[in-house]
C-alpha positions as CSV (number, residue, x, y, z in Angstrom):
1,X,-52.8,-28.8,17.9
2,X,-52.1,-25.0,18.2
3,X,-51.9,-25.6,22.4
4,X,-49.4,-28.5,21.7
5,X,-47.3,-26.6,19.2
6,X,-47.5,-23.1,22.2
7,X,-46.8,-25.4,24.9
8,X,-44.2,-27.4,23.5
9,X,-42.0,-23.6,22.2
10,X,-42.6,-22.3,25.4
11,X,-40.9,-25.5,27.2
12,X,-38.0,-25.2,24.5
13,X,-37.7,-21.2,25.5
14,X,-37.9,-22.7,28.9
15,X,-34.9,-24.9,28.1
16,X,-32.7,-22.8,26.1
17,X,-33.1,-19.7,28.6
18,X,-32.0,-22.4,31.5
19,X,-28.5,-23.4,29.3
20,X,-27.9,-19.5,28.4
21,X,-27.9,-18.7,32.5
22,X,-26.5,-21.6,33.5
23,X,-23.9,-20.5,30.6
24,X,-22.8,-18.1,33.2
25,X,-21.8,-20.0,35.7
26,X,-18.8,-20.9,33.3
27,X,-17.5,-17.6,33.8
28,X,-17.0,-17.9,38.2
29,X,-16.5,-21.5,38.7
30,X,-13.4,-22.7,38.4
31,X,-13.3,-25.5,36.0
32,X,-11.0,-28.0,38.7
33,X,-14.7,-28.0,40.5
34,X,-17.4,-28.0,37.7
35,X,-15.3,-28.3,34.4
36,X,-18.8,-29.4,32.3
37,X,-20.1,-25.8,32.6
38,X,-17.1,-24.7,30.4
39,X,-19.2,-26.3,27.5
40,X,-21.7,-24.1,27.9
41,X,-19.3,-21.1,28.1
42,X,-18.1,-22.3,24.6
43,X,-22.0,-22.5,23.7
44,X,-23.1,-18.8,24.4
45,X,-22.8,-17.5,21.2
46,X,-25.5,-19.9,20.1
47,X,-27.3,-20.2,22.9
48,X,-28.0,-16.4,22.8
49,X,-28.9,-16.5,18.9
50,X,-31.3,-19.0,20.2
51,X,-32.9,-16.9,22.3
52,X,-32.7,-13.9,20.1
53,X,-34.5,-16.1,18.3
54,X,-37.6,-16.7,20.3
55,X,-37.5,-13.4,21.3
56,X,-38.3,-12.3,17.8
57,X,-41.0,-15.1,18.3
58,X,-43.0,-13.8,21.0
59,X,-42.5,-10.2,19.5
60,X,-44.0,-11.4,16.2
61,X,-46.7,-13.4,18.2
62,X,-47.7,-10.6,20.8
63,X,-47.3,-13.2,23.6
64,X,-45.9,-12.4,27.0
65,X,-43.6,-15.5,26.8
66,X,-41.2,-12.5,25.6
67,X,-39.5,-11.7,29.1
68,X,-38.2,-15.3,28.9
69,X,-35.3,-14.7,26.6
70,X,-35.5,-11.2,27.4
71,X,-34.3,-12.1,31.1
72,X,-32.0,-14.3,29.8
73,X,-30.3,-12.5,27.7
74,X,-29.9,-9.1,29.9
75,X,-28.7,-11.3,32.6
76,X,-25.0,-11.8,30.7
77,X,-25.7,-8.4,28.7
78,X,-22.2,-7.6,30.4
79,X,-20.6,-10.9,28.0
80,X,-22.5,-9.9,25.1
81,X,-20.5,-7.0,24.5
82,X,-17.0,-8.9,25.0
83,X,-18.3,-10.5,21.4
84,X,-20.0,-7.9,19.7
85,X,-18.9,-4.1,19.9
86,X,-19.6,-0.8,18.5
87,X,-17.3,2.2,19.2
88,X,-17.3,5.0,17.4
89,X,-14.7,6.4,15.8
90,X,-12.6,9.7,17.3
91,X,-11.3,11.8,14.7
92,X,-8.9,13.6,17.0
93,X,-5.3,13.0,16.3
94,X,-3.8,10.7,19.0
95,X,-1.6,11.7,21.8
96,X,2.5,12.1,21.1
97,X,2.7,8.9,23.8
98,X,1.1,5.9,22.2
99,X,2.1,2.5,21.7
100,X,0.6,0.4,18.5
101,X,0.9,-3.6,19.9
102,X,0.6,-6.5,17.5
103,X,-0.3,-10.2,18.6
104,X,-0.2,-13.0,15.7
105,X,-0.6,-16.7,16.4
106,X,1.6,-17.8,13.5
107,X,1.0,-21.4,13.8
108,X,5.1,-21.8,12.9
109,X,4.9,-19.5,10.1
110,X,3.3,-22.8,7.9
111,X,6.0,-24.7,8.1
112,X,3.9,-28.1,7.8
113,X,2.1,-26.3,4.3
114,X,-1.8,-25.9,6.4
115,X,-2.2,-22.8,4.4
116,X,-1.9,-23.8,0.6
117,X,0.8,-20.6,0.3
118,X,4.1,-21.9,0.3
119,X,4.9,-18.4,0.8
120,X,2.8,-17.8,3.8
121,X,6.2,-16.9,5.9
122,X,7.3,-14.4,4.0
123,X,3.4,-12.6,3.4
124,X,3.5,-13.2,7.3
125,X,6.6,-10.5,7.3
126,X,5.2,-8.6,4.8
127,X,2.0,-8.2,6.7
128,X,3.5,-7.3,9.9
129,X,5.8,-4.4,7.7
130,X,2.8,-2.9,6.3
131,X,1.4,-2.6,9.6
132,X,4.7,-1.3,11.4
133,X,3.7,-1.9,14.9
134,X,5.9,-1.2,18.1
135,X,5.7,-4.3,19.7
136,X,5.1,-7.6,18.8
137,X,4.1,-10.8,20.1
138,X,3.9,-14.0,18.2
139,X,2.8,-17.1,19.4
140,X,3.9,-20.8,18.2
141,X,6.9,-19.2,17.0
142,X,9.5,-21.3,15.1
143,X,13.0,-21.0,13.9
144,X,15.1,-23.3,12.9
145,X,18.3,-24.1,10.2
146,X,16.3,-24.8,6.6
147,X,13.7,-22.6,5.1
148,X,13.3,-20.2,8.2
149,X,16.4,-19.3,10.2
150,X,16.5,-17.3,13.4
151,X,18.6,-14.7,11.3
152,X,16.2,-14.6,8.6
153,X,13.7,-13.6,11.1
154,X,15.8,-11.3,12.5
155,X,16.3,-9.5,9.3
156,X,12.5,-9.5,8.1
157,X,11.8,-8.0,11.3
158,X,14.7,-5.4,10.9
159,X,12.4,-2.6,12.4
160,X,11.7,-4.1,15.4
161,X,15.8,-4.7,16.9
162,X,15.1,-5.7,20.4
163,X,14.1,-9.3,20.8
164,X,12.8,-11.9,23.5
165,X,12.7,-15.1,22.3
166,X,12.0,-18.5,24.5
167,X,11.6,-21.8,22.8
168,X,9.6,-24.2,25.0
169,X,11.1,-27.4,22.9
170,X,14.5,-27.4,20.7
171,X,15.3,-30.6,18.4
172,X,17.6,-30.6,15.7
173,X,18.4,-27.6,15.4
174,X,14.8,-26.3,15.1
175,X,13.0,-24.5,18.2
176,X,9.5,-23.8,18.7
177,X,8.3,-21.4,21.2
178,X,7.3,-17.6,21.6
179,X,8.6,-14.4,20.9
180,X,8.2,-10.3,21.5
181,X,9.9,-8.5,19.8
182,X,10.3,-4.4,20.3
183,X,11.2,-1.1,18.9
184,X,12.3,0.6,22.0
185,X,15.0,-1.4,24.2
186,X,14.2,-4.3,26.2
187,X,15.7,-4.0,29.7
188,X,14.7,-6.8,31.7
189,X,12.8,-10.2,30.6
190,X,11.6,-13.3,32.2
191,X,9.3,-16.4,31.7
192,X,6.4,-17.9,33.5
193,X,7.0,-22.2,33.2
194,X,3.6,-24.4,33.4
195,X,4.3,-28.0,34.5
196,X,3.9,-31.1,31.4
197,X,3.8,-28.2,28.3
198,X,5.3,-26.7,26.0
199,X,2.7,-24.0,26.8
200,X,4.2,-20.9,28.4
201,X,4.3,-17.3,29.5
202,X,6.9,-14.6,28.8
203,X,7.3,-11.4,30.4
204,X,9.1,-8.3,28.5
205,X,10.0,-4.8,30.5
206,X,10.2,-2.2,27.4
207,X,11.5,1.0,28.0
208,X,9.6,3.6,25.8
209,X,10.6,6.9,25.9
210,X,11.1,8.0,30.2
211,X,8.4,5.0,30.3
212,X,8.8,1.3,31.0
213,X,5.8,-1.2,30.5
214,X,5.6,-4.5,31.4
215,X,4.3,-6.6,28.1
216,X,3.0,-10.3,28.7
217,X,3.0,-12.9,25.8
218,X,0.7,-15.6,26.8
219,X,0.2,-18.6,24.9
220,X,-2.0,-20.8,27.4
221,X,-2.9,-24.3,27.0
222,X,-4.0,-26.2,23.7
223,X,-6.5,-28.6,23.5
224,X,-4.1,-30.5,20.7
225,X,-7.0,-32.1,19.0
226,X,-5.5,-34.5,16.4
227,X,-6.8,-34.6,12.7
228,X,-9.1,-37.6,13.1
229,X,-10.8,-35.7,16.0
230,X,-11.3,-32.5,13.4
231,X,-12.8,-34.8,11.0
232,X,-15.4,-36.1,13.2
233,X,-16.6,-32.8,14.4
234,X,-16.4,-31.3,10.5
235,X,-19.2,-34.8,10.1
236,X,-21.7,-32.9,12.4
237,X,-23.3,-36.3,13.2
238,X,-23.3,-38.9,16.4
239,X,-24.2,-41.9,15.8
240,X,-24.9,-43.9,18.6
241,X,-22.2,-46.8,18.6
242,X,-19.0,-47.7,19.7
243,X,-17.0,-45.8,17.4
244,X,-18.3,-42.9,17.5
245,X,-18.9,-42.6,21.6
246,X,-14.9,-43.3,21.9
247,X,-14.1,-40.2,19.8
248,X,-17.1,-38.3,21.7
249,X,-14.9,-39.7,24.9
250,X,-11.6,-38.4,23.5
251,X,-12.8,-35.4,22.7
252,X,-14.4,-34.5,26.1
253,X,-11.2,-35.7,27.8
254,X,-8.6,-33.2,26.1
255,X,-11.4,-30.3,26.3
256,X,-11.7,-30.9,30.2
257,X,-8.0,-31.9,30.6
258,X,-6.8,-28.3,28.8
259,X,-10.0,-26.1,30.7
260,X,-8.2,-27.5,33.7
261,X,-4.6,-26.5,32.7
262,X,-5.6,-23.3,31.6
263,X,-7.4,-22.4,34.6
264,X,-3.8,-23.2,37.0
265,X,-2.3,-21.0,34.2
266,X,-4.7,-18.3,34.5
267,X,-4.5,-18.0,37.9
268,X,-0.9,-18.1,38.4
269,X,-0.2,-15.8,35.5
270,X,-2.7,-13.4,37.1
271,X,-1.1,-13.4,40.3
272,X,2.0,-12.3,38.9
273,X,0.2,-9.3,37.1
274,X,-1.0,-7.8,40.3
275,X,2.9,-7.7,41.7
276,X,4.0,-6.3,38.6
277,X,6.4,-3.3,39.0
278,X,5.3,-1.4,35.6
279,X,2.1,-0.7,33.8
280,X,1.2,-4.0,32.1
281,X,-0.1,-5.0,28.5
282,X,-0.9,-8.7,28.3
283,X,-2.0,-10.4,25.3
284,X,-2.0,-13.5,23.2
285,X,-3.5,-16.2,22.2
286,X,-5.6,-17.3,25.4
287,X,-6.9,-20.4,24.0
288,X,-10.6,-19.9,25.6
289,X,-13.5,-17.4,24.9
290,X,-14.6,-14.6,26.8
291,X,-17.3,-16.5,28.8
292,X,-14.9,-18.8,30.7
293,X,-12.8,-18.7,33.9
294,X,-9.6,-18.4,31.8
295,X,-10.8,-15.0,30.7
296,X,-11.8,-14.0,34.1
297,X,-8.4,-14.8,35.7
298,X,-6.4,-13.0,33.2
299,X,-8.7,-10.3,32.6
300,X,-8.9,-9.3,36.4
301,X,-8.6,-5.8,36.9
302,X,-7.6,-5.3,32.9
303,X,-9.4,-3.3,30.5
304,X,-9.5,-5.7,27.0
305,X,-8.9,-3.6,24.3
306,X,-11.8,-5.1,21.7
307,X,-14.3,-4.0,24.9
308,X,-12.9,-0.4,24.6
309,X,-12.2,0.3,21.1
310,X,-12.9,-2.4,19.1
311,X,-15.6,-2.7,16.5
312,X,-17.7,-5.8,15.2
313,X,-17.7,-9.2,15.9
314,X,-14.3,-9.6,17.8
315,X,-13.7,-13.9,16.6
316,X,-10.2,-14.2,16.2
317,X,-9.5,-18.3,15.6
318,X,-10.7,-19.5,12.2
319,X,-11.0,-23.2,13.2
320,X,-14.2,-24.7,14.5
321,X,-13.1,-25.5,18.6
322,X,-12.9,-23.0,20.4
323,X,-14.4,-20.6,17.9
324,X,-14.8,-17.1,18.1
325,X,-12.4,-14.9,20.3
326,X,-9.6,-16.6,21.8
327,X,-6.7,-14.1,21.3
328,X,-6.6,-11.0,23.5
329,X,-4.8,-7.2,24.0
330,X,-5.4,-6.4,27.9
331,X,-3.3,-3.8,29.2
332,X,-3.6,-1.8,32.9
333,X,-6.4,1.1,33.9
334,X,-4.0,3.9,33.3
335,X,-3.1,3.0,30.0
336,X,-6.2,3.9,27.2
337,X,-6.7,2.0,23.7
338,X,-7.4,4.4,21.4
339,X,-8.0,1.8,18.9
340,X,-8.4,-2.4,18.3
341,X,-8.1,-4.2,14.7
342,X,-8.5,-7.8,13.7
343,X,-7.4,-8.1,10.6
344,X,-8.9,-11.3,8.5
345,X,-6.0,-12.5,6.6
346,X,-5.9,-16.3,6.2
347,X,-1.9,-17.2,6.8
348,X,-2.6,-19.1,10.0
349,X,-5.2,-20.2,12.0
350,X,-5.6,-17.1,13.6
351,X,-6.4,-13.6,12.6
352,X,-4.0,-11.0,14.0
353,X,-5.1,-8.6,16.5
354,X,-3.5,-5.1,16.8
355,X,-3.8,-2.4,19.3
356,X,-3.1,1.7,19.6
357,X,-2.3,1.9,23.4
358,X,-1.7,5.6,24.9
359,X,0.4,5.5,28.0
């Protein structure tokens, strides 16, 4: 019985080690040509804790079976610390030239009441006050002519004059879309358009000081789960019937249709990027985690903030798909971050994400 019960952990170590390398491959291939392994991109988290877990196993047990999750793990040792991070803190007072960036997914300030705080909006303004931030980029902005109107915004935001706001979809009198908005002058702006979204990318030139930096504010593709797809996942059980294997169906189609879009996206935001004519900070709300092909392409030659001075477990997105880290501050190699926060205030479904940038 013992022999069973050794043979049969060291097959599942076997299996789980297989899933956590293979997990890689999410990170390289583009998911137009293998879109499946993006599932097991979304999976590393748990796939390592897995493995952690047998690793304390065979340490406990004295077996050489160790180097199984041990290989494993120190193969993506390089996306381990895009999750976890431990920087320690300079006391040295920061250079005169420093930029502090703020990026918020708003989720349209609550205007359909998901947070039960029907004054979300205003704790929203007040929270972004309190933190008195340079620049700012919000994503799934929304303005329109009832309880939140483009003025009131405007006057909430009083400290921050220079604006650059795009709405991807206008209807009666309401527009939803994204904004930055600036405490130094904007001198030039410009969007990026994806094809069948209201997705989108806008590009800010902000002139700071004798400085001007480019500032991306990406908001890349949704999955747009509805409710009745949350609810089966919150279930946490498949039953094998036709039910059930439909809503499997309909979730695996939106996942690989918006791993697809986001991938175009990526690439042709990042393409942009290298012919930009300023220092660049990009940030957002990316939609994907770290290990993924989305993160890759806008990453590219970037340094990500939470990597160089960030502290913690970096998850950002407090719903359940895709969990953990899906909004970003990347900025260009001569530009330093001094600093990353992720403060976990429950006003959206996001937690904002703030950065001290010295340039």
């Amino acid at each position: 019985m013992k022999n069973l019960i050794k043979h049969l952990l060291i097959y599942l170590n076997l299996f789980f080690a297989f899933l956590l390398v293979t997990s890689y491959l999410s990170y390289h291939v583009n998911p137009e040509k293998a879109w499946f392994l993006q599932f097991l991109g979304l999976a590393y988290p748990s796939l390592v804790m897995i493995n952690v877990a047998f690793l304390l196993l065979w340490l406990f047990r004295k077996k050489k079976y160790i180097f199984l999750p041990i290989i494993s793990i120190a193969l993506g040792w390089n996306h381990l610390e895009t999750y976890i991070q431990i920087n320690l803190k300079n006391n040295d007072p920061y250079p005169a030239k420093t930029l502090k960036v703020l990026s918020y997914n708003v989720r349209l300030f609550n205007y359909y009441d998901w947070v039960n705080d029907d004054k979300a909006d205003m704790h929203i303004f007040e929270y972004i006050k309190a933190e008195n931030p340079d620049v700012l980029c919000l994503q799934e902005y929304f303005a329109g002519t009832g309880k939140l109107k483009q003025s009131d915004i405007e006057r909430a935001l009083a400290a921050l004059p220079y604006k650059h706001v795009h709405f991807t979809s206008v209807s009666n009198n309401t527009g939803y879309g994204i904004a930055t908005y600036s405490r130094y002058p904007i001198v030039n702006e410009g969007f990026i358009n994806f094809e069948d979204t209201r997705n989108i990318t806008i590009y800010t030139d902000i002139k700071v000081m004798d400085d001007t930096i480019r500032v991306y504010n990406n908001h890349l593709q949704s999955i747009r789960f509805l409710k009745r797809d949350y609810d089966f996942i919150d279930t946490l059980q498949f039953r094998y019937n036709e039910e059930h294997i439909r809503s499997l169906r309909n979730i695996s189609a939106k996942m690989k249709t918006a791993y697809i879009k986001r991938s175009a996206q990526a690439i042709t935001i990042s393409n942009q990027i290298k012919r930009a004519p300023h220092p660049v900070i990009s940030c957002g709300d990316f939609n994907d985690t770290p290990v993924s092909y989305t993160y890759r392409k806008m990453k590219g030659n970037l340094i990500d903030s939470f990597v160089a001075a960030g502290n913690g477990v970096g998850n950002t997105y407090i719903g359940k798909v895709p969990s953990f880290r899906i909004d970003y501050i990347l900025h260009s190699q001569e530009l330093s971050s001094l600093d990353f926060q992720r403060d976990k205030i429950v006003l959206s479904d996001h937690y904002p994400i703030s950065a001290t940038i010295s340039y």
